[in-house]
N, C-alpha and C positions, 0 to 999 in steps of 0.2 A: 244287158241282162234280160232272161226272159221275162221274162214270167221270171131247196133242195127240200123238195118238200121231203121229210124223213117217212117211207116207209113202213121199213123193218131195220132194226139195229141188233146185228149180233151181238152176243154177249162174247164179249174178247178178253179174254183175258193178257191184261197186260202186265206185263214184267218189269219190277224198276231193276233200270241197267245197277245200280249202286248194290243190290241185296241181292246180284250173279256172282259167285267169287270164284266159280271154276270156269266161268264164260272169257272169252276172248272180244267184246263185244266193241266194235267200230266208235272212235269218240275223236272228232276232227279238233283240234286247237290250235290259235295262232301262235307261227314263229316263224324265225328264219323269213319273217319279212311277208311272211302270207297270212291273210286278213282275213278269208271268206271268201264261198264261190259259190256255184252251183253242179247242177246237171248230176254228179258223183253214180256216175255207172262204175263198175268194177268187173274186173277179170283173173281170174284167177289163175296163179301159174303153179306149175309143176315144183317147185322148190320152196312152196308154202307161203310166198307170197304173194299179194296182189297189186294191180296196177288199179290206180282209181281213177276217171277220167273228170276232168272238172270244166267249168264253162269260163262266162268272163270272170275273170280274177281280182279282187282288191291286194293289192300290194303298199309296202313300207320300199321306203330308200336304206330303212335300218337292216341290214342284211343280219346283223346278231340279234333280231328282235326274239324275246320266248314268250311274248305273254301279249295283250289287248294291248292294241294302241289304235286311236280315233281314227276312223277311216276319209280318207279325203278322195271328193266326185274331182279328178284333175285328171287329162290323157296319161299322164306319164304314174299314174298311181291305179288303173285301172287294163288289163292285159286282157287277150283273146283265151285264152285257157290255162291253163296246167294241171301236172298229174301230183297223185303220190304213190310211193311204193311203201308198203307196212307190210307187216309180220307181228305174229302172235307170238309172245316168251310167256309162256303158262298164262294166264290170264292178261295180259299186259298186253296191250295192243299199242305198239310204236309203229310211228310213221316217219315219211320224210318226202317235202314239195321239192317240186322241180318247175323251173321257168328257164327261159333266156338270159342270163347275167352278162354280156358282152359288152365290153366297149364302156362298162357302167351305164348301160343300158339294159333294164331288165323290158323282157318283152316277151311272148305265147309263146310255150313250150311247142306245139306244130305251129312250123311258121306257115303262114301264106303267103302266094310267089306276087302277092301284089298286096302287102301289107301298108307298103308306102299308101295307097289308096284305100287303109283302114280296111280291108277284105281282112277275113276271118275263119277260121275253124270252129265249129262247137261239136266236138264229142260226144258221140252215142254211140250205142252198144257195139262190143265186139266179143271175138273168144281167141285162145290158145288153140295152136294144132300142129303138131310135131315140129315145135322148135320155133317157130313163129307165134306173131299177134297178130289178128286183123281187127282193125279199128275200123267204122264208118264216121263219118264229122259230115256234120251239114257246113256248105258255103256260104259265110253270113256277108253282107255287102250293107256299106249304108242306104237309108234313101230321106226321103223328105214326106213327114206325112207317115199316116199309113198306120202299119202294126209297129208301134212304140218307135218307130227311125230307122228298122232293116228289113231286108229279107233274108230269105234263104232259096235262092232258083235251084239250087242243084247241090248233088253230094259227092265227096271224095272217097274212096277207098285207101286207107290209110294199113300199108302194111310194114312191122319192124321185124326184122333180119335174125336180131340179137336178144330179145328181150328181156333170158336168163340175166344180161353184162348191166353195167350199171347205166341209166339211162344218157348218162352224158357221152356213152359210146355204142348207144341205138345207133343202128344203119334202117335208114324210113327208106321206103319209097310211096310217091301219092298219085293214085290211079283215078284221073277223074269217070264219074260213071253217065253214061250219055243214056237218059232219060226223057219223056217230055215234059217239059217244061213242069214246075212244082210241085212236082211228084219228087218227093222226098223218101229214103230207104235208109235202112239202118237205127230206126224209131226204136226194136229191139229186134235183137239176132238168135237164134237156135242152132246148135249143130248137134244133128240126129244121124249118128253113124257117118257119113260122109258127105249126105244132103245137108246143106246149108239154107234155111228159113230164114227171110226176110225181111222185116212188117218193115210197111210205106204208111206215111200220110202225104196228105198237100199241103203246102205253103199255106196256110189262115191265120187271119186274124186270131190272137191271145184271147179274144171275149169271144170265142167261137170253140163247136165241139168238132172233135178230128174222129173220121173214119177212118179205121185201119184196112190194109190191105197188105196181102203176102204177094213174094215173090220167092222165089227158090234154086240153086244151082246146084255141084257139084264141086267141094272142094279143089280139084283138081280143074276147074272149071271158072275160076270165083273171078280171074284176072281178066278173063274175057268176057266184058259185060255185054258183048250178040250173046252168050248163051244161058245169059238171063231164061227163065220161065216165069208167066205171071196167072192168078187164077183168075180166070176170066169170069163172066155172070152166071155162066151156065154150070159154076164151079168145075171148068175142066179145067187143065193146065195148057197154055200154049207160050209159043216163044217169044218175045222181045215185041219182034220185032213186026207181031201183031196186035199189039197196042196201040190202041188210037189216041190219036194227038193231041186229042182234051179226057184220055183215060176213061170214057163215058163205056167201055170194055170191062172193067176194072173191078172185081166183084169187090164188096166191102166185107169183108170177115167181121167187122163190129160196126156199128152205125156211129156211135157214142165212146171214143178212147180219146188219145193224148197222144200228143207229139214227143213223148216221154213215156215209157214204162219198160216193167218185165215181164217175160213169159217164163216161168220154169216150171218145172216138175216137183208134184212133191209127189214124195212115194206112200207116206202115210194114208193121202185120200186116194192116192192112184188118179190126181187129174194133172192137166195145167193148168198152172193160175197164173190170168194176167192181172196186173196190180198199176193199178195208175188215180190220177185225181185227172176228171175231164177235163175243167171250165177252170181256168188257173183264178178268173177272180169272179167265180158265183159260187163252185164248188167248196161246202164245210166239211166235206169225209175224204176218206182216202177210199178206191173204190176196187173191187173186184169180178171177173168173170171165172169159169172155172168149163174148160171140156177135156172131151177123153178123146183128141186130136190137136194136135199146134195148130192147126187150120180149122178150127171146129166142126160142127156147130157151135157157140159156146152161150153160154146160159146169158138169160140176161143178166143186167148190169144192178149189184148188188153192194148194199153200206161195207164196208169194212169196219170204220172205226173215223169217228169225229177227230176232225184239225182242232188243238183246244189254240191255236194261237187266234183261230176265227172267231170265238168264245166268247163275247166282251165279260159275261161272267165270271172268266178263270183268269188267276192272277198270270198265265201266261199269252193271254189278248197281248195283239200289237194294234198298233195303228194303222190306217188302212191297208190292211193286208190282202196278199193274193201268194197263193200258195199252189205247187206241181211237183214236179220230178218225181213221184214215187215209185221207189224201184226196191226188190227183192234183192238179197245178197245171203245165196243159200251156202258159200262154203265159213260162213260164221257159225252156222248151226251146230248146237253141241249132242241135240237128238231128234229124230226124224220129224218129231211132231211139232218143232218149231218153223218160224219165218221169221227171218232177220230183214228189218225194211227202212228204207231211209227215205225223205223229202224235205222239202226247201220252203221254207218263207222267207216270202222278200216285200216290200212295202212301196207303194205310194207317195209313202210321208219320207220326203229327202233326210230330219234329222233323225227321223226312225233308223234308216239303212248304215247313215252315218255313224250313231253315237248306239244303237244297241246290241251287243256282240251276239246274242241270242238271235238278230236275225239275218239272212243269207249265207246258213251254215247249216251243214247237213245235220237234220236231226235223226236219231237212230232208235228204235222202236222195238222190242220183241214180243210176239205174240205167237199163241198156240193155234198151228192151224189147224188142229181137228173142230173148230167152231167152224171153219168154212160149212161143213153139212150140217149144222143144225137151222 
């Protein structure tokens, strides 16, 4: 599992999801054996619904489970990912997890080709494009030491065939992407007409801040990772395979981001907004940048809106918390001037993670983005 001094604080207006009745608005709960996760990027497909992407998984052996049951830290009750597929019926937002069931053995919905050696998938952004999905997943590996027990050297391109079909009859294939070394892609993804945007960080340490960086290809182009493009310091664009071996080429589009966010568009302000929490255990807010290009300039780095689980004041404080993943999910929006946004707390304290259902579960947030410009 992954994962200030205040400024200025926008005034946000915040929505209770309960007093939305024409909204469709995202609300994850346990069944069917699934307990809580992370990461939850989403994609949206053509048939109205969406695929959500999740990280490591708590699981039940109760395959009929519908409702909270105690989470247990065991190999066999803790999986590398899985998804859900939902759909909106007038304000009702249903969903449905997908794992591995085999054998009476549940285990990560994308497998890894050396899971026996606990190797892993963690999902990050992707999109829909004429009939397919492309997925990016970071390679998670154990290790001893270090950032919390793994890494991640390197990322897959993960693409399905079928995705409209039900996921038990996806055809994947997994394209490893030959990078140097801990340079990580697929943090989030854009597809703008045909060009395909990229954001990278490096492998760091959790109690560190992650610089973003683009790289860019052509749809018809995505498979062959030679023809990669990366922007270099001079902010020009060049190929692959002038990138230097410790990336010290490598312009940084943000100084200050995450190994998690989203870039999208809103048309209200006419910008991009990228939406993340930096510092998964210093950071109290959820943060934003805002420019008038995916590769900016983009403004500095600005409050959104306080984590009240970081709060010790608010009755929704947890115990040593450490909180990330926030990420945008604009086809929830019911009018332009919304942002539908989700993020993760996860905790320190074992019987925290264990015994309260409130944490390691995506929470869901709505708020008006015409506060971004004030």
């Amino acid at each position: 599992m992954h994962y200030s001094s205040l400024i200025t604080i926008l005034f946000i207006s915040i929505f209770s999801i309960n007093s939305v009745n024409a909204s469709c608005i995202p609300k994850f709960t346990y069944k069917n054996g699934w307990l809580g996760s992370d990461d939850a990027y989403s994609i949206k497909l053509p048939n109205k619904k969406t695929i959500w992407l999740f990280g490591d998984t708590f699981i039940s052996k109760n395959k009929n489970l519908n409702g909270f049951e105690k989470r247990e830290f065991k190999e066999d009750t803790i999986i590398g990912n899985s998804i859900a597929i939902s759909k909106c019926e007038g304000p009702e937002f249903k969903h449905e997890y997908f794992f591995n069931d085999r054998n009476n053995k549940r285990s990560s919905f994308f497998q890894h080709p050396q899971e026996d050696l606990h190797y892993k998938y963690w999902p990050r952004d992707g999109f829909y494009h004429e009939g397919k999905v492309y997925i990016y997943q970071f390679d998670v590996i154990p290790t001893t030491g270090g950032n919390m027990g793994f890494a991640m050297p390197s990322t897959t391109l993960t693409i399905i065939e079928n995705p409209l079909d039900h996921p038990s009859q996806w055809k994947m294939r997994f394209i490893k992407q030959k990078l140097p070394n801990n340079i990580l892609i697929g943090s989030t993804v854009i597809k703008k007409d045909n060009t395909i945007y990229i954001y990278a960080t490096l492998d760091r340490p959790l109690n560190s801040f992650q610089a973003i960086s683009v790289f860019k290809t052509n749809i018809e182009d995505i498979e062959d990772n030679s023809k990669l493009y990366f922007l270099n310091n001079d902010q020009v664009w060049e190929k692959i395979n002038r990138l230097d071996e410790n990336a010290d080429n490598l312009f940084q589009v943000m100084s200050n981001g995450s190994m998690e966010l989203t870039i999208r568009f809103n048309k209200t302000i006419n910008q991009w907004v990228a939406i993340y929490i930096g510092n998964a255990i210093m950071d109290e807010h959820i943060k934003y940048r805002l420019s008038s290009s995916p590769i900016g300039p983009w403004s500095e780095e600005k409050v959104l809106l306080p984590i009240k689980e970081r709060n010790k004041n608010t009755n929704q404080a947890i115990a040593q918390p450490y909180c990330y993943a926030a990420k945008e999910h604009p086809q929830y929006k019911q009018q332009d001037n919304e942002i539908i946004l989700s993020y993760i707390c996860n905790s320190f304290d074992l019987k925290t993670i264990l015994g309260n259902e409130e944490v390691y579960l995506p929470k869901i947030i709505k708020i008006d983005s015409k506060q971004l410009l004030q």
